[in-house]
MIVEX-353931 format. One record per atom (N, C-alpha, C): residue in one letter; x, y, z. Coordinates in steps of 0.2 Angstrom, whole numbers, padded with zeros to 4 digits, always signed. Last residue first. Example, Ala and Ser with C-alpha at 12.3 -4.5 7.8 and 13.67 -1.06 7.14 Angstrom:
// residues 2
S+0064-0011+0035
S+0068-0005+0036
S+0064+0000+0039
A+0066-0028+0039
A+0062-0022+0039
A+0066-0016+0039
***
This chain:
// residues 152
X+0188+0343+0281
X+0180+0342+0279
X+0175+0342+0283
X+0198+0347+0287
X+0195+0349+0285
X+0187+0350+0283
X+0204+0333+0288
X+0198+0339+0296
X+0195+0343+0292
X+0209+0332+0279
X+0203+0325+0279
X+0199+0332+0286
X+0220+0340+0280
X+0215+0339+0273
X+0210+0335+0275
X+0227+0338+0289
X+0225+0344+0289
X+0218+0344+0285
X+0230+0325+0288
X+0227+0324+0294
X+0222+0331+0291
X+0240+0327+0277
X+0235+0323+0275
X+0229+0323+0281
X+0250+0335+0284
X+0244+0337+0278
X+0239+0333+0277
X+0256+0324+0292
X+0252+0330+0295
X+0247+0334+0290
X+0260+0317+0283
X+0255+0313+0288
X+0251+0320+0290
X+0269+0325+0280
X+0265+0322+0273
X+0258+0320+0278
X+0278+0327+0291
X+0273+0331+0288
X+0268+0330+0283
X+0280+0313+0291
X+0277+0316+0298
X+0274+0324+0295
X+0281+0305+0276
X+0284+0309+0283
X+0279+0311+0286
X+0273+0295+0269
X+0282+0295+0270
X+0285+0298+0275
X+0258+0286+0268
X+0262+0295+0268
X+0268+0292+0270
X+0251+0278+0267
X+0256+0278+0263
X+0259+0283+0265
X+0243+0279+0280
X+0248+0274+0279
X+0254+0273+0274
X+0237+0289+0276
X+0240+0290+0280
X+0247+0283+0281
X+0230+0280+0266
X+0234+0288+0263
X+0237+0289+0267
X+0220+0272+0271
X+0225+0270+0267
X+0229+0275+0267
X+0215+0283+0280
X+0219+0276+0285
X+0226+0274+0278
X+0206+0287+0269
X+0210+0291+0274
X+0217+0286+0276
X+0199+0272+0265
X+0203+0277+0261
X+0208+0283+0265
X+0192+0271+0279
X+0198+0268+0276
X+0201+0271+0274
X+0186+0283+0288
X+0188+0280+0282
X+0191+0275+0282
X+0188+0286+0304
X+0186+0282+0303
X+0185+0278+0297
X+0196+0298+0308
X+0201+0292+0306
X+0195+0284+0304
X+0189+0308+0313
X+0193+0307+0305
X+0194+0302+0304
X+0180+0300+0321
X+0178+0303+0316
X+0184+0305+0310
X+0191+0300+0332
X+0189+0293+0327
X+0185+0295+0323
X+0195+0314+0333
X+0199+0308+0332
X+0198+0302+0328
X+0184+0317+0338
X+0185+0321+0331
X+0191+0317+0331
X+0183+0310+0350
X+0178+0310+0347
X+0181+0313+0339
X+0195+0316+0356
X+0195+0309+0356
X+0190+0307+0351
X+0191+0329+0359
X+0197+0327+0355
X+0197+0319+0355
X+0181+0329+0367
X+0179+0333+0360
X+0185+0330+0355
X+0185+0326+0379
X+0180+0321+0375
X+0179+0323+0368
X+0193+0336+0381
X+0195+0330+0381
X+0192+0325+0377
X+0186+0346+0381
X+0189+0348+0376
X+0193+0340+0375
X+0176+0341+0394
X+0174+0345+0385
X+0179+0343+0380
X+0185+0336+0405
X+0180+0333+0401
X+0177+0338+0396
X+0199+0339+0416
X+0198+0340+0407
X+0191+0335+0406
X+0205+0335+0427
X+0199+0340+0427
X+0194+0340+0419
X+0215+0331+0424
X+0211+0326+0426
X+0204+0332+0427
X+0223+0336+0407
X+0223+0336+0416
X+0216+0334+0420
X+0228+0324+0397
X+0224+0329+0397
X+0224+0328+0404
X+0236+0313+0385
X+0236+0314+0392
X+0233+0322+0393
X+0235+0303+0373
X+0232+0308+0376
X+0234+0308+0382
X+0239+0296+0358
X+0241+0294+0364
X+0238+0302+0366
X+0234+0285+0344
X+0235+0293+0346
X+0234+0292+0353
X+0240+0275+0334
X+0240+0275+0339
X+0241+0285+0342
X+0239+0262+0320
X+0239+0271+0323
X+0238+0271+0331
X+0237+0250+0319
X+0242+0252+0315
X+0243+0260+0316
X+0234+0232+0325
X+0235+0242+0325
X+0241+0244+0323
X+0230+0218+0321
X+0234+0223+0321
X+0232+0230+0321
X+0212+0211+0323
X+0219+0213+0319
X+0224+0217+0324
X+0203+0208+0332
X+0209+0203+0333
X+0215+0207+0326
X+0191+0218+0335
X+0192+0215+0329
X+0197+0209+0326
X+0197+0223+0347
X+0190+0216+0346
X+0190+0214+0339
X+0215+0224+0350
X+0208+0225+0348
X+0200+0220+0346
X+0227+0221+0358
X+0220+0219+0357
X+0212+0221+0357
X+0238+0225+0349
X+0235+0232+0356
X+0227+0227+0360
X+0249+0219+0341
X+0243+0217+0344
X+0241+0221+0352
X+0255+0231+0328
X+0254+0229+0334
X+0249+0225+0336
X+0262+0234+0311
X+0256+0231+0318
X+0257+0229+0323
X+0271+0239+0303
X+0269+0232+0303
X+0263+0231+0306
X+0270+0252+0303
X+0268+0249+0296
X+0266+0242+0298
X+0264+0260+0315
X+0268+0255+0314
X+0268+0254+0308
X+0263+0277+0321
X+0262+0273+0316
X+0266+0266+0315
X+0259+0288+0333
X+0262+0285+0330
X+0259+0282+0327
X+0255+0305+0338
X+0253+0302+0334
X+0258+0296+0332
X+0250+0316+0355
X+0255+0313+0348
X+0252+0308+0346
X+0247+0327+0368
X+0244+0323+0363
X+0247+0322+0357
X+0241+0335+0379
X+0244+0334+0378
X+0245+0327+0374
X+0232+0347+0389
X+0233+0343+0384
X+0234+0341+0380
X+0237+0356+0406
X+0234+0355+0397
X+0234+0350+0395
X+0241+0354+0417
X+0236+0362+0416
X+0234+0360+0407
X+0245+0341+0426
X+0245+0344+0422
X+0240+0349+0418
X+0243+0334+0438
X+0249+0338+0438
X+0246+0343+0433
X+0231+0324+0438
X+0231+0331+0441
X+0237+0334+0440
X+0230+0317+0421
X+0235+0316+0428
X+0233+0323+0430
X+0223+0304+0411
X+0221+0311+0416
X+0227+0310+0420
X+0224+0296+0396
X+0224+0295+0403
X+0223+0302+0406
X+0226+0285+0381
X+0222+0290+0383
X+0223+0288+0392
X+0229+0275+0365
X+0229+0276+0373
X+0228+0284+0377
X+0218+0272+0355
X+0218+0278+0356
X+0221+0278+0367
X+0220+0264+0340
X+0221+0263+0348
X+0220+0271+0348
X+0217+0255+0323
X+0217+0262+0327
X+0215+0260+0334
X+0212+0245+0315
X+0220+0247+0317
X+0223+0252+0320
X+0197+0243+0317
X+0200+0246+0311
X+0209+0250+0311
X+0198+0246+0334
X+0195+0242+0330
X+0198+0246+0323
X+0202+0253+0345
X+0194+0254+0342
X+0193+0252+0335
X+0212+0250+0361
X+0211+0250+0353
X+0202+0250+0350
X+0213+0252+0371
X+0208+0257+0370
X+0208+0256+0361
X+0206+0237+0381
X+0209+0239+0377
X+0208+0247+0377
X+0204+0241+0401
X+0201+0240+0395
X+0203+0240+0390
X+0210+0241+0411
X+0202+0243+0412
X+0202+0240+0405
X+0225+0243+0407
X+0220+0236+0411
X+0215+0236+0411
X+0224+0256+0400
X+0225+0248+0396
X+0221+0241+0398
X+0225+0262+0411
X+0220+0264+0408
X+0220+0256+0402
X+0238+0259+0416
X+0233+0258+0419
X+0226+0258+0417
X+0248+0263+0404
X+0247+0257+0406
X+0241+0255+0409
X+0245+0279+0406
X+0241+0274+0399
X+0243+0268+0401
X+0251+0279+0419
X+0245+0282+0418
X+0240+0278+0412
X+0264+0274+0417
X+0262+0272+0422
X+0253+0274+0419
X+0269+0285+0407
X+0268+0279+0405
X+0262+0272+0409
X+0268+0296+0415
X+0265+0295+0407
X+0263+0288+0406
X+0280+0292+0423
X+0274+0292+0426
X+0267+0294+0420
X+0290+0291+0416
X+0286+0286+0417
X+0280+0286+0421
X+0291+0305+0411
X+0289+0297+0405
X+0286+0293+0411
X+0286+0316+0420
X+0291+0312+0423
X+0287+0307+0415
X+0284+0334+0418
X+0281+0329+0420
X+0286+0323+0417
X+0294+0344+0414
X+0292+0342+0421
X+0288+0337+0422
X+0282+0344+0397
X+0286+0346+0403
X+0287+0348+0412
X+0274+0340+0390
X+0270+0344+0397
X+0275+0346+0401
X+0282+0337+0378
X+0278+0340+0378
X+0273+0346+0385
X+0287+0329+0386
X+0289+0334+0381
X+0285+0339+0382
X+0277+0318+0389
X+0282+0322+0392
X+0285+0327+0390
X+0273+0315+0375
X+0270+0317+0378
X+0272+0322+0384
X+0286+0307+0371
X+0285+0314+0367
X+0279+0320+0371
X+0286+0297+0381
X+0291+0301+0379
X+0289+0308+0376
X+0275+0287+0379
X+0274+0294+0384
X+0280+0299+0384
X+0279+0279+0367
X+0273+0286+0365
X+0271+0291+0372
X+0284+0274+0372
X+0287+0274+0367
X+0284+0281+0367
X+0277+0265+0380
X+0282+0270+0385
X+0285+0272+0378
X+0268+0260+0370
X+0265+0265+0379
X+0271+0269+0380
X+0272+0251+0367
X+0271+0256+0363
X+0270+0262+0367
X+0276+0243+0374
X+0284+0246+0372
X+0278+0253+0369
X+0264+0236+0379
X+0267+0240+0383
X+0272+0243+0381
X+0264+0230+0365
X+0258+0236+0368
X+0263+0240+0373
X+0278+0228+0353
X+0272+0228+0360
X+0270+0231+0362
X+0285+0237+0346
X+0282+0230+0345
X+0277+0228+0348
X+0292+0252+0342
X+0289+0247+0347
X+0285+0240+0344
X+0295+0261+0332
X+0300+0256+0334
X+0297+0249+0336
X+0286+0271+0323
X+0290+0270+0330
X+0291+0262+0329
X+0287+0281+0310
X+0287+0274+0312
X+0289+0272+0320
X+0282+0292+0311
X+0277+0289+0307
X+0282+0281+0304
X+0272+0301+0324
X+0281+0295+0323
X+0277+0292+0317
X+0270+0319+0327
X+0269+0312+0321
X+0277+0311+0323
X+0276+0330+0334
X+0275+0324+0340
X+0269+0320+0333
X+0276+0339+0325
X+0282+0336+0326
X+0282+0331+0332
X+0264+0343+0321
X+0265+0339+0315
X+0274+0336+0320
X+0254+0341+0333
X+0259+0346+0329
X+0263+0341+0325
X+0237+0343+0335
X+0244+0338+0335
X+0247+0340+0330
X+0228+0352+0336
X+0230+0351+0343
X+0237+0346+0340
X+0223+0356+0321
X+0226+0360+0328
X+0230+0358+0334
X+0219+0342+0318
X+0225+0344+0316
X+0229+0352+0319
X+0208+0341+0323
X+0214+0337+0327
X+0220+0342+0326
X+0198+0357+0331
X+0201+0351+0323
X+0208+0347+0326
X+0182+0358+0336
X+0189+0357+0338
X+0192+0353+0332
***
């Protein structure tokens, strides 16, 4: 499974707005919603909020990965945002996150689910990568750079 298959270069925010964990959440169920269509933000949002109280999903090195299951939905559905400044997502490490790949996948979903969360932190686990992605300018530049590191 390659990320850069499943995340379309037009659900990359290669700056969203939000400040806070929870702004970040309901920032990044919007596009997800879109994306599943007829499925309700807040109930997106309701889903990675809950999934947060269990437990950060930050992983450390400036990268979160909010993630949730809803029975409504037949597929998997899934964008990328960026803060240049950082969020405190509360990660163990205590820095700032600075990417945030948000997941909602149908509650039945465990292969292609687990496979995409796993090929997620495998790309993103360079730095150098992190560095390049953070310089990138657009959502396409992002998207290349994503294409190019899966590649490998």
């Amino acid at each position: 499974m390659r990320l850069a298959d499943i995340l379309r270069k037009e659900f990359i925010f290669p700056a969203i707005r939000a400040g806070r964990k929870n702004e970040v959440i309901r920032e990044l169920a919007e596009p997800l919603a879109e994306q599943l269509g007829g499925v309700d933000k807040e109930v997106i949002a309701r889903i990675l909020a809950d999934r947060e109280q269990q437990g950060s999903t930050a992983i450390n090195e400036g990268i979160a990965v909010p993630h949730g299951k809803l029975n409504s939905v037949g597929k998997i559905a899934v964008c990328l945002g960026r803060s240049r400044k950082g969020v405190d997502f509360g990660s163990a490490d205590g820095r700032p996150t600075h990417f945030f790949l948000a997941v909602v996948a149908p509650a039945n979903s465990k292969g292609d689910y687990l496979k995409l969360l796993a090929r997620f932190s495998h790309v993103f686990k360079t730095a150098s990568f992190r560095e390049k992605l953070m310089a990138a300018k657009t959502a396409d530049d992002m998207h290349q750079i994503i294409q190019e590191e899966d590649s490998k």
